[in-house]
SETI-820150 format. One line per 5 residues: number of its first residue (from 1); their letters; for each residue z negated, y negated, x negated of C-alpha. Coordinates in steps of 0.1 Angstrom, whole numbers, plus 5000, padded with zeros to 4 digits. Each point is the difference from the previous one (the first is absolute). Example, Ala and Ser with C-alpha at 12.3 -4.5 7.8 and 13.67 -1.06 7.14 Angstrom:
REM SETI-820150
1 = as = 4922:5045:4877 | 5007:4966:4986 .
//
This chain:
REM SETI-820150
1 = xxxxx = 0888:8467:8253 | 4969:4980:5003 | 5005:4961:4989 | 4974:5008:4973 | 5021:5025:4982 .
6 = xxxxx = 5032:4976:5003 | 4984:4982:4971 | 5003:5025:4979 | 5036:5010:5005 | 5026:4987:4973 .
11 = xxxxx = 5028:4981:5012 | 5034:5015:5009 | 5016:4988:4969 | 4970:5009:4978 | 5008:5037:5021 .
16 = xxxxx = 5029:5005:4987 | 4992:4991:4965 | 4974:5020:4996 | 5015:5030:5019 | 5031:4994:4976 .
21 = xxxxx = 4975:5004:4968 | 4978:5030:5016 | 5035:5018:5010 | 5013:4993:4962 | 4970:5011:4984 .
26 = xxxxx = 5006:5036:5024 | 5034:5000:4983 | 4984:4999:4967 | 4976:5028:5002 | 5027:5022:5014 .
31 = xxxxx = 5031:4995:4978 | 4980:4992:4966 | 5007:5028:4976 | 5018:5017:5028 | 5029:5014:4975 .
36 = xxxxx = 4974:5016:4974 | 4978:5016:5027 | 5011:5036:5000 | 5009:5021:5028 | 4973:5026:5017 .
41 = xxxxx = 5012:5031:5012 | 5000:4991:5036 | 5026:4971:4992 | 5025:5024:4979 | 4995:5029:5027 .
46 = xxxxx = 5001:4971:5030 | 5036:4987:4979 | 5013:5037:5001 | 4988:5005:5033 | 5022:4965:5009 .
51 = xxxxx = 5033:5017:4986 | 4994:5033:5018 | 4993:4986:5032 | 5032:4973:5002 | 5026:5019:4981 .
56 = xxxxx = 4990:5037:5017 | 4975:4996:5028 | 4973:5015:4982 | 4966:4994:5004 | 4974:5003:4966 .
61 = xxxxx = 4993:5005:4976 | 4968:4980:5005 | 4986:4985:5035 | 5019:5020:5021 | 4977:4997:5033 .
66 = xxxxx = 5003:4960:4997 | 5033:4983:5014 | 5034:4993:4983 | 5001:4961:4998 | 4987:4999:4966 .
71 = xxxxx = 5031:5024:4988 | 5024:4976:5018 | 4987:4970:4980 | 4992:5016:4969 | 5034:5012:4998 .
76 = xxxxx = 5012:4962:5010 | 4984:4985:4970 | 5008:5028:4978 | 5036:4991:5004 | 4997:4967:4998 .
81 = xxxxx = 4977:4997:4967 | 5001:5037:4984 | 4971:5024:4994 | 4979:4973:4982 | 4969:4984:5015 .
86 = xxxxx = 5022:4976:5020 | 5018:5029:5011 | 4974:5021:5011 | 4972:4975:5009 | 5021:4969:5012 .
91 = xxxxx = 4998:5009:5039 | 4961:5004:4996 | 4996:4966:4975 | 5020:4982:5030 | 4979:5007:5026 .
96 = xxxxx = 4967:4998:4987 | 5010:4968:4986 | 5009:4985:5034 | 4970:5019:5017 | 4981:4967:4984 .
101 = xxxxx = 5015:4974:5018 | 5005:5023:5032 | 4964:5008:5002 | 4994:4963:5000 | 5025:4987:5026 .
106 = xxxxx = 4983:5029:5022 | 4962:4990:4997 | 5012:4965:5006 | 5020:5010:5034 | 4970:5018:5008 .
111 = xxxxx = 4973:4980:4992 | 5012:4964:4999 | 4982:4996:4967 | 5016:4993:4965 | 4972:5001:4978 .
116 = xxxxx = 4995:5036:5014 | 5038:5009:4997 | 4996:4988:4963 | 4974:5019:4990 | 5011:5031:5019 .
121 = xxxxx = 5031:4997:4974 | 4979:4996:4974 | 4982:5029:5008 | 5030:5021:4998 | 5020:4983:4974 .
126 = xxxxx = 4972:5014:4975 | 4989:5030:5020 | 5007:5027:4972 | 5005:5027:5024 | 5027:4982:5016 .
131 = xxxxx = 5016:4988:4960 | 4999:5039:4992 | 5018:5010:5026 | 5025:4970:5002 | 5011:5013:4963 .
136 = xxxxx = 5005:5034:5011 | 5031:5017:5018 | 4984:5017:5026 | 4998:4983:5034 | 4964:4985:5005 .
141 = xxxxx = 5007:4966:5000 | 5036:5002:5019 | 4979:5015:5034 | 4972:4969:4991 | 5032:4978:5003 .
146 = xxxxx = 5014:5011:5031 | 4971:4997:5018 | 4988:4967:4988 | 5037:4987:5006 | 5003:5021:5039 .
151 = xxxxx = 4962:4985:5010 | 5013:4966:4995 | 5034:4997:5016 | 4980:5018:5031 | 4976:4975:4997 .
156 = xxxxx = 5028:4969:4997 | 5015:5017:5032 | 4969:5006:5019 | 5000:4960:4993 | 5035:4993:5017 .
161 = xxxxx = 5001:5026:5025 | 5006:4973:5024 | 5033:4993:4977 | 5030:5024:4992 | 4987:5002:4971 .
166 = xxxxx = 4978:5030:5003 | 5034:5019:5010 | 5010:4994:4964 | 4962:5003:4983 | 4985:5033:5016 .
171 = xxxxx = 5032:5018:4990 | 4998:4988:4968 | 4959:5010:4994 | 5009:5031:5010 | 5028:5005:4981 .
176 = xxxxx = 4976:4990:4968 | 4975:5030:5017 | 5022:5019:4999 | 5008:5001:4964 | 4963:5002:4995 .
181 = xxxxx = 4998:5027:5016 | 5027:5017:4982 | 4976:4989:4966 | 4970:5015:5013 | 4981:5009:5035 .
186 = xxxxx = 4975:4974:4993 | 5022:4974:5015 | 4995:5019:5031 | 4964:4984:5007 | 5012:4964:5001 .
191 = xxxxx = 5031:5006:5014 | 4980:5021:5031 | 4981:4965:5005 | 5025:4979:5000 | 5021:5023:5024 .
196 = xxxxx = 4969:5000:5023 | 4993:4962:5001 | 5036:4997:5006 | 5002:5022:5035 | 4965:4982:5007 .
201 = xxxxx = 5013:4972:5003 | 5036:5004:5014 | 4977:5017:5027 | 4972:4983:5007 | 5004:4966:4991 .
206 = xxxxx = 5035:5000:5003 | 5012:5020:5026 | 5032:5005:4987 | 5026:5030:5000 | 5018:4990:4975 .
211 = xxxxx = 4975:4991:4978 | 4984:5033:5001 | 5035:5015:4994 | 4999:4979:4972 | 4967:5010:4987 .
216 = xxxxx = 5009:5036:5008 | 5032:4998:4982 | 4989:4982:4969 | 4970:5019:4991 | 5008:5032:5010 .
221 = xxxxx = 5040:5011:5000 | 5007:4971:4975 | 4975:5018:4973 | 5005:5035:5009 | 5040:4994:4999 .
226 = xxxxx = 4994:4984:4959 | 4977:5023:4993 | 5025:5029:5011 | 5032:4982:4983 | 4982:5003:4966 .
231 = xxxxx = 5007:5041:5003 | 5033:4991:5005 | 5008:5022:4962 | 4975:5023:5013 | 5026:5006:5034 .
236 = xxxxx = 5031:5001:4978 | 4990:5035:4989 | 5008:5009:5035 | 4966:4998:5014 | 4995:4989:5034 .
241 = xxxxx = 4978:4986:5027 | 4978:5027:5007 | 4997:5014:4965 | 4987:4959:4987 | 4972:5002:5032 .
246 = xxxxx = 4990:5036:4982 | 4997:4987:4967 | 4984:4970:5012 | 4975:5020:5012 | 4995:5024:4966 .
251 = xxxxx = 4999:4967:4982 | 4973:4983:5026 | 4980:5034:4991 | 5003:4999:4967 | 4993:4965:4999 .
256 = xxxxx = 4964:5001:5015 | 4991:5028:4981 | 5012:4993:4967 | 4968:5005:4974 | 5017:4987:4972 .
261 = xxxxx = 5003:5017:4963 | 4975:5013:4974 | 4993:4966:4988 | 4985:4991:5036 | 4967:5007:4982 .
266 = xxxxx = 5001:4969:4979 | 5012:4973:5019 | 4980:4988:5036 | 5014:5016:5031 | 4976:4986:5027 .
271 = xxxxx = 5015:4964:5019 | 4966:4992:5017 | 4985:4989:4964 | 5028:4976:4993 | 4979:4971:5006 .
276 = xxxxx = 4966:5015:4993 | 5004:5018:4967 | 5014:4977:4972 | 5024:5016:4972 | 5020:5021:5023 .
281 = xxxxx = 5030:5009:4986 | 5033:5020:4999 | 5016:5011:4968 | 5030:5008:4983 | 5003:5011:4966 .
286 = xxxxx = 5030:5004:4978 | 5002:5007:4960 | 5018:4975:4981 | 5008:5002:4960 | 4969:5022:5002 .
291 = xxxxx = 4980:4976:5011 | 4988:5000:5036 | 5009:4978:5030 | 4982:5003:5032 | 5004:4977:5025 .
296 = xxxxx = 4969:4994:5025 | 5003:4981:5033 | 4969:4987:5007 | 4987:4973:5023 | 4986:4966:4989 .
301 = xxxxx = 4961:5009:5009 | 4992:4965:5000 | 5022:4998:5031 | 5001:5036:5014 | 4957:5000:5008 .
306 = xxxxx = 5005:4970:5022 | 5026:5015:5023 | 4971:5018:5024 | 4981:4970:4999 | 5028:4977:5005 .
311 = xxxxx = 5006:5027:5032 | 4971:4995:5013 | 4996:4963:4997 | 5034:4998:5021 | 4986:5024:5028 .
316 = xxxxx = 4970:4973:5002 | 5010:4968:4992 | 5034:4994:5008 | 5001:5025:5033 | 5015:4971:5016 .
321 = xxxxx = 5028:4996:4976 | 5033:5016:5013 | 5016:5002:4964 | 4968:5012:4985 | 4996:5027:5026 .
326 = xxxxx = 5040:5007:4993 | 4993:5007:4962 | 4972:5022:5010 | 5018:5017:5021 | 5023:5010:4974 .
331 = xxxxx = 4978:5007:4975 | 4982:5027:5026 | 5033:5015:5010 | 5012:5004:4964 | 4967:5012:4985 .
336 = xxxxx = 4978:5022:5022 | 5029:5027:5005 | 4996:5002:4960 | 4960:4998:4998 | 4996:5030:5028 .
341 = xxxxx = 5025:5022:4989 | 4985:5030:4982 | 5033:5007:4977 | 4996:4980:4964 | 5016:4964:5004 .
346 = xxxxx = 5003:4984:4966 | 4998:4961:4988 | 5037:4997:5000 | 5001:4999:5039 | 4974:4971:5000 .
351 = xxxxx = 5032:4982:4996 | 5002:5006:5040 | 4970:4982:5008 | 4994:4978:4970 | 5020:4971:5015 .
356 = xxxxx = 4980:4998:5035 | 4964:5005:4977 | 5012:4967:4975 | 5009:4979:5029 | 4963:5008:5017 .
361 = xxxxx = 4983:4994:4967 | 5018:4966:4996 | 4990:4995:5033 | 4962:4999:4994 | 5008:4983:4967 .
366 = xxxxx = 5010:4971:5023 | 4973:5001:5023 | 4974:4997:4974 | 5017:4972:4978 | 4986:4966:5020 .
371 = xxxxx = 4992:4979:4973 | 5009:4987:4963 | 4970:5025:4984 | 5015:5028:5019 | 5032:4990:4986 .
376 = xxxxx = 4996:5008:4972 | 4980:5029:5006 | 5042:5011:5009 | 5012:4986:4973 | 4977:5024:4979 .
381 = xxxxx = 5001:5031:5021 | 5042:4998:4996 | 4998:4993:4968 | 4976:5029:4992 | 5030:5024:5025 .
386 = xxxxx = 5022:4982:4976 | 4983:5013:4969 | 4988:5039:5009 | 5037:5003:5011 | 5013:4991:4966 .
391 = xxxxx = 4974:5021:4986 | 5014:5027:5023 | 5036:4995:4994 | 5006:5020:4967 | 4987:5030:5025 .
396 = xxxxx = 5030:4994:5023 | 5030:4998:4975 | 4987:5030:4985 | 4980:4984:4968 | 4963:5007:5014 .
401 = xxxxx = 4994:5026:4966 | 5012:4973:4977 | 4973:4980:5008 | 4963:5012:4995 | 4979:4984:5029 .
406 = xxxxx = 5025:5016:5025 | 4997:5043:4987 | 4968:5005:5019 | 5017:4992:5030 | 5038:5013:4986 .
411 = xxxxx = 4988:5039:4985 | 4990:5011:5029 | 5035:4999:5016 | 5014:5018:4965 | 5011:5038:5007 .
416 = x = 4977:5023:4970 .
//
């Protein structure tokens, strides 16, 4: 960090303050009105789906080429809290609620820079793609999670692999891979760069056997083996070995061919114009004392056009800055196997790359912010986020038709 930009940061006590408020407003926007929100059919199929799988080893009826963790959890909280929203939302509220804070401690381990960490939080604490799917029961946000939480225990051991301590860390951020990977395959592109660096440098810098055991071990068996445990219902049928590797493979296939549904044809399909076209969106729509709900994730545009820019300025300006070039890296990994695939890839999986994009906007944010004018220049431009994202919010608890300014951008995502 260059002295110049130390002026700018807020001290460690005014860090956790304000992370405290940013992470409590993120709370807010995904547990207010939680209870009167209704389900979609993807949450009452996903909570039947949850019962078939633990109690018979079933898989469906709905995401059946996806993995099992979200049964496993569902199921968890459904016995915990009932078939309410608690019941069958409370894994996903959890984890997108601490996906705030997580995000933050990561930028800051990567980047060294709290005013960046903060607004990279801020970003997601209002992003209403992220609040949608946080209040739904299907398993977006827990894969986000396990990432976020797996990049930076690798990252806290790649700081101590001098200590024993990475004997204790790397097993542990695979482990939390692991589990993401048993959400969703998109944990696969971080997790594949961590597990890289991580034989790099037991390697090359290192030189070390056990090390690279360790980095083999971790981020390879360590994930595979909790990804395989979560088919443990799945193996009580009497399944075995070779018939899981066949249906992993029929699953793989159907899984990167899947076109979707009829309703493809009214919600955006194409990854690559995340960031470019504004008022992307993916909708769910549900009839509720005759009145319809439909529930649109859709990204903040105010934030979502800066993320090329904020990708480029990185390449260019901060090419010398390790943690900048890290976040980059991650963002590429995560979101050019999405942009250049040629199957439809819809807004909810943004949520896989979203993370890495807000930390690279904050980034820029940070480089541009020298000066008291420029100050508040911030100030306004997160206040404005602030604002369209409260505009956007009644879209994202399933209230966009109630309002009038919102059904240009809510009828188009209503089945006729």
């Amino acid at each position: 960090m260059d002295p110049q930009a130390k002026l700018t940061q807020p001290s460690r006590r005014m860090f956790w303050i304000l992370l405290g408020i940013i992470s409590l407003l993120g709370i807010i926007f995904r547990i207010q009105g939680i209870t009167q929100q209704p389900p979609i059919f993807d949450e009452v199929l996903a909570a039947v789906g949850a019962e078939n799988y633990v109690e018979h080893g079933l898989f469906g009826p709905i995401m059946v080429d996806h993995p099992q963790w979200r049964s496993l959890a569902l199921k968890s909280t459904m016995r915990l809290f009932g078939t309410g929203a608690f019941g069958i939302r409370g894994s996903s509220l959890l984890l997108g609620c601490l996906s705030v804070p997580l995000l933050a401690m990561l930028v800051l381990r990567l980047t060294g820079n709290r005013l960046a960490a903060l607004l990279t939080a801020f970003f997601i604490a209002l992003d209403p793609v992220h609040t949608t799917f946080s209040r739904q029961a299907i398993q977006e946000v827990h894969t986000t999670f396990f990432f976020l939480a797996g990049i930076l225990l690798f990252f806290e051991g790649l700081r101590r692999m001098e200590s024993s301590a990475v004997a204790v860390l790397w097993p542990l951020a695979g482990i939390t891979f692991g589990l993401g990977l048993s959400s969703k395959a998109h944990a696969l592109f971080p997790l594949a760069v961590c597990g890289l660096l991580a034989v790099w440098k037991a390697v090359a810098e290192h030189r070390s056997t056990s090390l690279t055991a360790l980095a083999v071990t971790s981020f390879v068996l360590l994930p595979l083996s909790v990804y395989l445990v979560t088919f443990l219902p799945w193996f009580g049928r009497g399944y075995g070995i070779g018939d899981w590797l066949f249906m992993q493979s029929s699953l793989f296939t159907s899984m990167v061919t899947h076109t979707g549904n009829p309703m493809d044809s009214m919600v955006d399909t194409t990854a690559a114009l995340w960031f470019i076209k504004p008022f992307m969106g993916y909708g769910s729509f549900v009839e509720s004392g005759g009145t319809p709900m439909v529930t649109i994730a859709m990204g903040n545009p105010l934030v979502w056009l800066l993320v090329l820019p904020a990708a480029i300025h990185t390449l260019v300006r901060r090419r010398e800055d390790a943690g900048a070039m890290t976040l980059l890296a991650f963002f590429l990994a995560s979101y050019l196997p999405l942009a250049l695939t040629t199957r439809p890839v819809w807004v909810l999986s943004s949520l896989a790359v979203t993370p890495f994009a807000f930390g690279l906007v904050a980034l820029a944010a940070c480089d541009v912010v020298r000066s008291g004018r420029q100050k508040i220049g911030l100030g306004l431009f997160l206040a404005s986020v602030l604002v369209v994202s409260l505009l956007m919010y009644p879209m994202s608890v399933g209230k966009g038709w109630h309002h009038g300014y919102l059904r240009p951008l809510v009828v188009k995502f209503i089945p006729h």
